[in-house]
C-alpha positions as CSV (number, residue, x, y, z in Angstrom):
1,X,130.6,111.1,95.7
2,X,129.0,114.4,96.8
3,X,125.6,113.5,94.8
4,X,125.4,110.0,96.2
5,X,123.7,108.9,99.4
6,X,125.0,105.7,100.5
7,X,122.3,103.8,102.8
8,X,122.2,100.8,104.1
9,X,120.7,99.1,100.7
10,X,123.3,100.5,98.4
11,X,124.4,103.7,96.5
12,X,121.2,105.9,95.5
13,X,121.9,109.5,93.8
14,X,120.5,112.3,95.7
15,X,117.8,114.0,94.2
16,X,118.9,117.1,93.1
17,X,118.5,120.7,94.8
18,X,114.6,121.9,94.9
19,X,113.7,117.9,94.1
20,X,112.3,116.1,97.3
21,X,113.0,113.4,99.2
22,X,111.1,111.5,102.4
23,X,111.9,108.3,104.6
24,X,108.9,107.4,107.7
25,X,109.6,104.0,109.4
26,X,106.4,102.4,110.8
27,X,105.2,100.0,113.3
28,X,103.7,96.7,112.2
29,X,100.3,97.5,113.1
30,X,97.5,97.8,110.4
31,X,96.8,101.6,110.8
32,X,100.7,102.1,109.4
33,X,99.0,101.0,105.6
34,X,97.0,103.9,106.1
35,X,99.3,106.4,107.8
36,X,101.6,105.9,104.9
37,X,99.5,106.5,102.4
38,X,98.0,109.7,104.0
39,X,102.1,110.6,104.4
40,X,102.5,109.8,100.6
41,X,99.7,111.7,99.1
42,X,100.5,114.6,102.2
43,X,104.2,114.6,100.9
44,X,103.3,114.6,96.4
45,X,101.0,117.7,97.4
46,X,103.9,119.4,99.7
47,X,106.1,118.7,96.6
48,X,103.7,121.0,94.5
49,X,101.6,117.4,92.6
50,X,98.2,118.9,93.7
51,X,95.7,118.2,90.7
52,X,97.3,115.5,89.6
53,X,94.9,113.9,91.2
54,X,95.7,110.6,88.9
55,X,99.1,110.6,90.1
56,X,98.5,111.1,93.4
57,X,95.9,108.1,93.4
58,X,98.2,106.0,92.1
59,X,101.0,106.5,94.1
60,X,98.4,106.1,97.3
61,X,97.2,102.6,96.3
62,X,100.9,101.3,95.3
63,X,102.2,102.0,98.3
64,X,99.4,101.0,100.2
65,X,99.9,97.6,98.3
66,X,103.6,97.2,99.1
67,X,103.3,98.4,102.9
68,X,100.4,95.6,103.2
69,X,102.7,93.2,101.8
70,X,105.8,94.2,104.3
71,X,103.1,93.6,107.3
72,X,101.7,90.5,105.8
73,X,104.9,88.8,104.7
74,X,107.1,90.5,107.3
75,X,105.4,91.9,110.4
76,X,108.3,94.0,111.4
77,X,108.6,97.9,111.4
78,X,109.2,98.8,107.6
79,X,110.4,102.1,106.1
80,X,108.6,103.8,103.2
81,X,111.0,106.1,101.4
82,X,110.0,108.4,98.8
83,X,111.4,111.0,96.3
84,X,110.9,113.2,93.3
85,X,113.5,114.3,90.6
86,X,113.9,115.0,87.5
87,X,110.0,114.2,86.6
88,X,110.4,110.5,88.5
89,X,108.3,109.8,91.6
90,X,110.1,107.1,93.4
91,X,108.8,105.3,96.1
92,X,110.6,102.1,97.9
93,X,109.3,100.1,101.1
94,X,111.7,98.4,103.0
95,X,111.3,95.3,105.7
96,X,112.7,92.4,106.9
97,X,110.9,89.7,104.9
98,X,112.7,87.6,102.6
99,X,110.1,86.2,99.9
100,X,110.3,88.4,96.4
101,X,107.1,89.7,95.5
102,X,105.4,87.8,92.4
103,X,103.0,89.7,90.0
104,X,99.8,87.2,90.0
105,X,97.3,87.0,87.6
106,X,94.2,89.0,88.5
107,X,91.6,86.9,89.9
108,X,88.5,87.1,92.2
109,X,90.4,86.9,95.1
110,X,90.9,89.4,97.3
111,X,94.6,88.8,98.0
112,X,97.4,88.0,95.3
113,X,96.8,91.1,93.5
114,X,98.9,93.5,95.0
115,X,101.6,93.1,92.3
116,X,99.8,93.0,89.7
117,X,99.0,96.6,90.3
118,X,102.0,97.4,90.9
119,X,103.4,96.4,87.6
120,X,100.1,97.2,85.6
121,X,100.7,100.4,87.2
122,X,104.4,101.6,87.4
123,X,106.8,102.7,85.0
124,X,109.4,100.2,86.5
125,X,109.4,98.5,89.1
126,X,112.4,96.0,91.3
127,X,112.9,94.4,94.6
128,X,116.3,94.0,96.0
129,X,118.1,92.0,99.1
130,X,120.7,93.6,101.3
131,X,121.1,91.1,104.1
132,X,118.7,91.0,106.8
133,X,116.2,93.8,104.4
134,X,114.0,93.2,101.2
135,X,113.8,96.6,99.2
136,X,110.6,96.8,96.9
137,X,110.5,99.7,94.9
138,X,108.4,101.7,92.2
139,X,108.4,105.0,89.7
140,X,105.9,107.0,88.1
């Protein structure tokens, strides 16, 4: 049990020594979209990502999609956890809303598209409920 973490969402395997691993929480305000994407993009280039500036792009706008979703379809604090291992950038937002994301077709609207990105995007992609919290996750 030594390399698992067990958190409030389940069993998740540590990542292993020298591999990195974040958690924020954040307010429901609109400035938290952009804090965590600066945090995100701050933490890839901490982890030794810089120029992979792709990457790091990419990782910025899908979190940025899924922490507008948590303020949109939740507005409650949500919890942007991120980690690296074995070649596998994970990233997972957590909040208090209860609706599963649906990937939309991509139209003209401005809204709808978030998961569409998301699994244009990702390598894989989920969403889990534990109770009272939605977990919506991603890897590149």
């Amino acid at each position: 049990m030594d390399s698992m973490l067990q958190l409030r969402n389940g069993f998740h395997r540590r990542p292993p020594v020298g591999a990195g691993h974040l958690t924020v929480e954040y307010d429901p305000r609109p400035s938290a979209v952009r804090e965590a994407r600066a945090e995100v993009r701050r933490q890839l280039e901490g982890w030794g990502l810089t120029g992979q500036d792709e990457l790091l792009d990419t990782a910025e706008l899908l979190v940025s999609e899924l922490a507008t979703n948590a303020l949109l379809h939740s507005a409650s604090r949500f919890r942007v956890t991120l980690s690296a291992a074995r070649g596998v950038i994970r990233c997972e937002v957590q909040d208090t809303g209860r609706r599963t994301p649906q990937v939309l077709e991509a139209g003209s609207s401005e809204s709808g598209r978030g998961m569409f990105l998301v699994d244009a995007l990702a390598r894989r992609w989920g969403c889990h409920q534990d109770g009272q919290r939605k977990t919506v996750w991603f890897e590149l």
